[in-house]
C-alpha positions in Angstrom: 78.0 105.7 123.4 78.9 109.4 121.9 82.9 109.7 121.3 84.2 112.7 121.6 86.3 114.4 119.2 88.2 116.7 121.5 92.0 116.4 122.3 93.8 113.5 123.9 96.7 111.5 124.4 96.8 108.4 122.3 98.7 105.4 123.4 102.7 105.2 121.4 103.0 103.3 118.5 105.4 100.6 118.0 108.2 101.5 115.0 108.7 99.4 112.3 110.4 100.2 109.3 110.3 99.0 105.7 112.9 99.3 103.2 111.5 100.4 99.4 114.0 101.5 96.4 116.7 102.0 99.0 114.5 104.3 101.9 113.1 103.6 104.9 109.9 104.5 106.0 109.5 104.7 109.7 106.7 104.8 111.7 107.1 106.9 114.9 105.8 107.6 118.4 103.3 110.4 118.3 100.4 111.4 120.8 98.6 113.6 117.9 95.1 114.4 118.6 92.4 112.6 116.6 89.0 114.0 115.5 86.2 111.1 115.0 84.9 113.6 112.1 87.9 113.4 110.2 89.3 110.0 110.4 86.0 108.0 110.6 85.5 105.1 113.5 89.0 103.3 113.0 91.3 106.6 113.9 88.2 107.9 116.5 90.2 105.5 118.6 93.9 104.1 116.8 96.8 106.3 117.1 97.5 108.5 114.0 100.7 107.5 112.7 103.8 110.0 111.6 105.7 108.8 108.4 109.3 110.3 108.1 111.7 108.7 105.2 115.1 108.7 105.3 118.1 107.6 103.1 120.1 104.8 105.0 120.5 105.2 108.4 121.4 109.0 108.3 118.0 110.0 110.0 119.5 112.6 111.6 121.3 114.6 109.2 121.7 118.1 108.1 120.3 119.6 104.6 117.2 119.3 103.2 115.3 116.4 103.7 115.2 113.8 101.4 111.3 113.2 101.3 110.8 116.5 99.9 111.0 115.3 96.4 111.4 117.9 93.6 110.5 116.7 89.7 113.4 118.2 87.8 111.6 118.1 84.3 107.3 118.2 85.6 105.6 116.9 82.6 102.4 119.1 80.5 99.0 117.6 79.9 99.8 116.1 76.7 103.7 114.9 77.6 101.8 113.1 80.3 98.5 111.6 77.9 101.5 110.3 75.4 103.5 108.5 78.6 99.8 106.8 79.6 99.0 106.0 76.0 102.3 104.5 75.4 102.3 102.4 78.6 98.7 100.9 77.6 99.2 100.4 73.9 101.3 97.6 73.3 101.3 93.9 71.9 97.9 93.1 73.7 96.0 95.5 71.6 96.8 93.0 68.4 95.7 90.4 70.2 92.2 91.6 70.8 90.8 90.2 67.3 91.3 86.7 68.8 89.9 88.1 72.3 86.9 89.0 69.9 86.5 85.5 68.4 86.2 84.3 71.5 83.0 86.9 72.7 81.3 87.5 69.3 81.2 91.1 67.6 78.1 92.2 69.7 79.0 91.0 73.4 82.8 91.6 72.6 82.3 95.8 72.2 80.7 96.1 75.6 82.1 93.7 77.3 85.7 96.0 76.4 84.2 99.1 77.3 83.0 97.4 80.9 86.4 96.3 81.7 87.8 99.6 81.0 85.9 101.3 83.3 86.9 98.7 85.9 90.5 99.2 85.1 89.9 103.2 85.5 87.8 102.8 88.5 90.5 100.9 89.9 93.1 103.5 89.2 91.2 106.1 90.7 91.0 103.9 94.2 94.4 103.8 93.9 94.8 107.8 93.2 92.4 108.3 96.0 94.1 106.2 98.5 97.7 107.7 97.9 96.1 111.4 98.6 94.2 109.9 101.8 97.7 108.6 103.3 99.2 112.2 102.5 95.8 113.4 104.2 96.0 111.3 107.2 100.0 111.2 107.5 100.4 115.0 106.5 102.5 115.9 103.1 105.1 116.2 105.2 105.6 112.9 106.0 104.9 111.3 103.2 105.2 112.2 99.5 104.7 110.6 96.4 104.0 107.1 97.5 104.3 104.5 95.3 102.0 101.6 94.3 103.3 98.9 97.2 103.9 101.9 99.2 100.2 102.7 98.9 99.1 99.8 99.6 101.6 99.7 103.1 100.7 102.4 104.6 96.5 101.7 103.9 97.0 98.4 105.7 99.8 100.2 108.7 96.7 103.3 109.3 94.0 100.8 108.9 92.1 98.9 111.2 94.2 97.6 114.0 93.6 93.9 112.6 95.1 94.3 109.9 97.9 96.5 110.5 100.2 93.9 111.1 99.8 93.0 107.6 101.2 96.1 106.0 104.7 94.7 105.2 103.2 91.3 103.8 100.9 93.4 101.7 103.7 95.5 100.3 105.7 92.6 99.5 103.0 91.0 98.1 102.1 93.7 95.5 105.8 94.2 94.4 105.8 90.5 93.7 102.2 90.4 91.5 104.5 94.0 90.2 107.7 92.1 89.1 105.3 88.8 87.7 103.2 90.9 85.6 105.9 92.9 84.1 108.3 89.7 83.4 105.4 88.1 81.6 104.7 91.2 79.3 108.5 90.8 78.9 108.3 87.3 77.9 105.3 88.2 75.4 107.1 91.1 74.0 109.5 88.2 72.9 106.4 86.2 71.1 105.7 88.9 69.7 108.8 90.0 67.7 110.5 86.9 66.8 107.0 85.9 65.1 106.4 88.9 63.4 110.1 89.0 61.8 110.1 85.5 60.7 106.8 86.0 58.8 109.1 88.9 57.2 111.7 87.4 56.7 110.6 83.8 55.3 109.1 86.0 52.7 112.6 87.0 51.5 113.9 83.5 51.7 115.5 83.7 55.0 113.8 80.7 56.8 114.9 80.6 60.2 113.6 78.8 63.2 111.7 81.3 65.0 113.7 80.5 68.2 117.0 81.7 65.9 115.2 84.7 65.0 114.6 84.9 69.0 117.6 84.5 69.7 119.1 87.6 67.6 116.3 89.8 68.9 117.5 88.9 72.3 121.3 90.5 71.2 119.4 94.6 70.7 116.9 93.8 73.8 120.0 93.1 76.1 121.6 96.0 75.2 118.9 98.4 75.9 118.6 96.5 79.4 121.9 98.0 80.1 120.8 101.2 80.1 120.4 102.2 83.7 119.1 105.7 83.3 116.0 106.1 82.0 116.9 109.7 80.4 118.6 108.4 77.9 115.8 106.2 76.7 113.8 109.1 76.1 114.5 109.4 72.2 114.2 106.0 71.6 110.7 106.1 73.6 109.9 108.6 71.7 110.5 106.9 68.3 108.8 103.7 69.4 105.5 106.5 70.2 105.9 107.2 66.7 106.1 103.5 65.0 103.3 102.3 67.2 100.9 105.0 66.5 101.6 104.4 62.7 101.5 100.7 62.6 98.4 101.3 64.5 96.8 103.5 61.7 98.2 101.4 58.9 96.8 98.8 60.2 93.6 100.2 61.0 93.5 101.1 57.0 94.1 97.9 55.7 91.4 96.4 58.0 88.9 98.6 57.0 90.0 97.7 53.2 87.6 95.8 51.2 85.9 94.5 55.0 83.2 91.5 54.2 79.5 91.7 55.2 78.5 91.7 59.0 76.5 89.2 58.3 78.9 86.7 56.6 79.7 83.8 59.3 80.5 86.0 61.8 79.4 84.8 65.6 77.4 88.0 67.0 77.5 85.9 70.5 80.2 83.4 71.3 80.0 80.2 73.4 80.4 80.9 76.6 82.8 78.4 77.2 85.3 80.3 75.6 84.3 84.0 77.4 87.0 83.5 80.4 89.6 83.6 76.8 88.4 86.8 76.1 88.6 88.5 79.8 91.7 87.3 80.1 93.0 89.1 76.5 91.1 92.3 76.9 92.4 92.5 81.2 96.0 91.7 79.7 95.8 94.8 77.2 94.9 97.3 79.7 98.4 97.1 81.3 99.1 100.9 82.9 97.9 101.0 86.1 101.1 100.8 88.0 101.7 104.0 85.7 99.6 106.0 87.3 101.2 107.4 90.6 104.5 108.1 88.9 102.7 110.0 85.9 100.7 112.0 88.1 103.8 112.5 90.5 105.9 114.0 87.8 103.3 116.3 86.5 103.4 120.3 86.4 99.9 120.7 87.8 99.1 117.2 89.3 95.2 117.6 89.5 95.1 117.7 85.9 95.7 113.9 85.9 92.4 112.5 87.5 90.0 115.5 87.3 86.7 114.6 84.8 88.2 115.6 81.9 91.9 114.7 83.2 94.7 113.4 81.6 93.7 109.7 82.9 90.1 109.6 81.8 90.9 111.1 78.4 93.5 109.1 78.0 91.9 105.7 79.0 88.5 106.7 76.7 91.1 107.3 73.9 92.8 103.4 74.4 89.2 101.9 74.5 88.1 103.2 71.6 91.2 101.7 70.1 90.8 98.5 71.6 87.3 98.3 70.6 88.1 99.6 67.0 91.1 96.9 66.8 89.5 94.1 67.9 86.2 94.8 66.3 87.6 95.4 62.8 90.1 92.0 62.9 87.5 89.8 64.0 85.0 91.2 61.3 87.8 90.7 58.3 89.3 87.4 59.2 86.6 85.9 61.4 87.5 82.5 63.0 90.8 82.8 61.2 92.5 85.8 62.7 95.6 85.0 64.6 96.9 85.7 67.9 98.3 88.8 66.8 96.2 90.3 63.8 99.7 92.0 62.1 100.4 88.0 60.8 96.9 88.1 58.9 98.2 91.0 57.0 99.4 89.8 53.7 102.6 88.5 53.5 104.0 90.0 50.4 102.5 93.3 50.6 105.5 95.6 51.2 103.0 98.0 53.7 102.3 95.1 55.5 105.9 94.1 56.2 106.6 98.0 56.9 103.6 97.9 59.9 105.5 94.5 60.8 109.0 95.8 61.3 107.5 99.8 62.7 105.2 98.1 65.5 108.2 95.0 66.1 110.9 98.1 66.6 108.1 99.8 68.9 107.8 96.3 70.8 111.1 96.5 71.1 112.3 100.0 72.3 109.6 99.3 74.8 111.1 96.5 76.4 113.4 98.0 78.8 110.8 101.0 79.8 108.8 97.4 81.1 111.6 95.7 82.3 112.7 98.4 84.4 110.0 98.5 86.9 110.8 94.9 88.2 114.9 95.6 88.2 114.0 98.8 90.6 112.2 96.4 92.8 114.4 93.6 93.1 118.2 95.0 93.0 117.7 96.8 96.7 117.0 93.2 97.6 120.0 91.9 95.9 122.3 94.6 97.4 120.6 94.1 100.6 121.2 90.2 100.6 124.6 90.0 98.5 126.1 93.5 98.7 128.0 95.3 98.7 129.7 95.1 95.2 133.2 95.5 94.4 132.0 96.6 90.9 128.3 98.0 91.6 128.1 99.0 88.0 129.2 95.8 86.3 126.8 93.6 89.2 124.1 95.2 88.2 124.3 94.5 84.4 125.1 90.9 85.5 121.7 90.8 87.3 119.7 92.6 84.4 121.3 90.1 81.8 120.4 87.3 83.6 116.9 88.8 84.1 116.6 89.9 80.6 118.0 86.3 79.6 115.6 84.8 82.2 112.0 86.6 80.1 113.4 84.6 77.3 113.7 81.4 78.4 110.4 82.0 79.6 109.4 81.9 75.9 111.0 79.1 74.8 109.6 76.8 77.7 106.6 78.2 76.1 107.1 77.6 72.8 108.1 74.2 73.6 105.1 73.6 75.4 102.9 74.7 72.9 104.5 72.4 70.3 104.6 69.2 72.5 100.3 69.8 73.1 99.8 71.0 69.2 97.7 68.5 67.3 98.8 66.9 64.3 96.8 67.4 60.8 96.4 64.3 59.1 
């Protein structure tokens, strides 16, 4: 049966509206024509729906609206390629000489550069849907979707099935959001404390490393506190700095004085231990819930996913990072090399202890860039369930201590774990 394409009225649409960061997003009534050619065999039939996003409930106000969003301070090409490298380079990208161990130094290398372009595959889905919704929706009616957002308004103009879902499916992603971001959280906390007792036993300062957690924990509430992320820009910036030169000290000494390829190195590893290595490598490439905003926030937004945009470059440059990271730390300290390949470095060597404390204080400036995706998704549910606040201000620091203090507990639950399990030498 042919189906036309010319005008006619489609049957009203039900509203519902969803509540995200304090907005709601409302679907109206509309009877807009549909063309089979342009919205494929779903819309040749389903009602096109209109998006319109309002603060509160003043949907009928005066002034500009509020969904035509204007980027005070639109980021350049390379502003944006440092924001992406910074949100993919982090404590995984250590870890990838024991990711290594685990694949062998010839199915490890390729096995990286697969996953990568996975991961950047995946991000450009995720580019391409958030364009189709403005397509489909009009930019009118929506603008700058976010990652749930995305992912609602795919399943409320989807098939008719699955519509129903759209709510559950943004609830669902903000959750596997606010998981993934706690537990890089929690291993930021690994990370530190370990790499400052190493430091600081050397200097005769022998502390549990749960002590040394718990001082760390004193400079990682504090920047929690900060609720605006402008002024976290300097100190993002000076964690940019420390992790590209821990990275390229590190680099150096792992190219120093490397042993032969051939020197009880496993080329292949078992396979048993290959779901070790996915797991590592998957947890290193951590910046796809980057992508919308840094795109969003761009001067000249195509420049982000084009062929030679700021996404591909960007991801090519962290790969060959990866692969040079875990490549080298696997070739220098074979089966030995740690979880984190900074606490092979020599102890006593003063550069070593200055790549410790550079890429610890990156770690650690980091933090609340990381923590502050899962506070922006959960404290409109708090004020929504418990609000409102006498003291808004002070509530909110309440809730991001108790977070904050939450991701470290998390670690030593862990730690204590680990230690009940460990096996005794004899």
């Amino acid at each position: 049966m042919e189906l036309r394409s010319s005008q006619r009225s489609m049957p009203p649409v039900k509203s519902s509206t969803a509540t995200n960061h304090g907005y709601e997003t409302t679907f109206e009534e509309t009877t807009k024509p549909v063309s089979n050619d342009e919205y494929g065999e779903f819309q040749s039939k389903d009602p096109i729906m209109v998006v319109s996003t309002h603060k509160g409930n003043n949907a009928s106000g005066g002034g500009a609206s509020p969904q035509s969003v204007k980027v005070d301070h639109p980021t350049s090409y390379i502003g944006t390629l440092m924001h992406l490298f910074k949100g993919n380079v982090g404590a995984g990208m250590f870890a990838l000489g024991d990711a290594y161990k685990n694949a062998g130094l010839i199915l490890a290398p390729p096995l990286t550069i697969i996953l990568g372009v996975i991961c950047v595959h995946a991000q450009h889905i995720l580019l391409r849907c958030s364009e189709e919704m403005s397509r489909r929706l009009g930019n009118d009616a929506v603008q700058n979707p976010g990652f749930a957002g995305t992912v609602e308004l795919c399943f409320a103009t989807g098939p008719l099935k699955l519509r129903k879902y759209s709510t559950t499916m943004r609830k669902l992603v903000n959750l596997f959001l606010c998981t993934t971001q706690l537990g890089f959280c929690c291993v930021y906390f690994v990370f530190i404390s370990s790499n400052v007792k190493q430091v600081m036993d050397v200097h005769g300062l022998e502390w549990d490393v749960h002590v040394h957690m718990a001082v760390v924990l004193i400079p990682i509430l504090l920047t929690t506190w900060v609720r605006n992320l402008e002024y976290m820009i300097p100190i993002s910036s000076v964690a940019n700095f420390l992790m590209v030169g821990g990275y390229a000290c590190t680099i150096y000494l792992l190219s120093y004085d490397l042993p032969s390829i051939t020197r009880e190195r496993k080329y292949i590893a078992s396979w048993n231990t290959l779901p070790l290595f996915f797991s590592t490598v998957i947890y290193s490439f951590e910046g796809i819930s980057l992508v919308l905003p840094l795109k969003n926030e761009m001067k000249k937004p195509r420049n982000f996913d084009k062929p030679l945009g700021v996404l591909n470059v960007g991801m090519v440059l962290v790969s060959v990072m990866f692969v040079s990271t875990g490549f080298l730390a696997y070739l220098k300290y074979g089966d030995l090399v740690e979880g984190s390949v900074t606490l092979n470095l020599d102890k006593k060597q003063i550069l070593s202890q200055c790549i410790k404390i550079a890429i610890c204080l990156g770690i650690l400036f980091s933090y609340a860039l990381q923590f502050y995706v899962p506070v922006e998704i959960m404290w409109p549910l708090i004020i929504n369930k418990f609000g409102p606040f006498r003291s808004p201000a002070v509530a909110e620091i309440a809730f991001r201590s108790a977070l904050c203090i939450f991701t470290c507990r998390g670690f030593v639950e862990a730690g204590l774990l680990h230690l009940r399990f460990k096996p005794t030498s004899r």
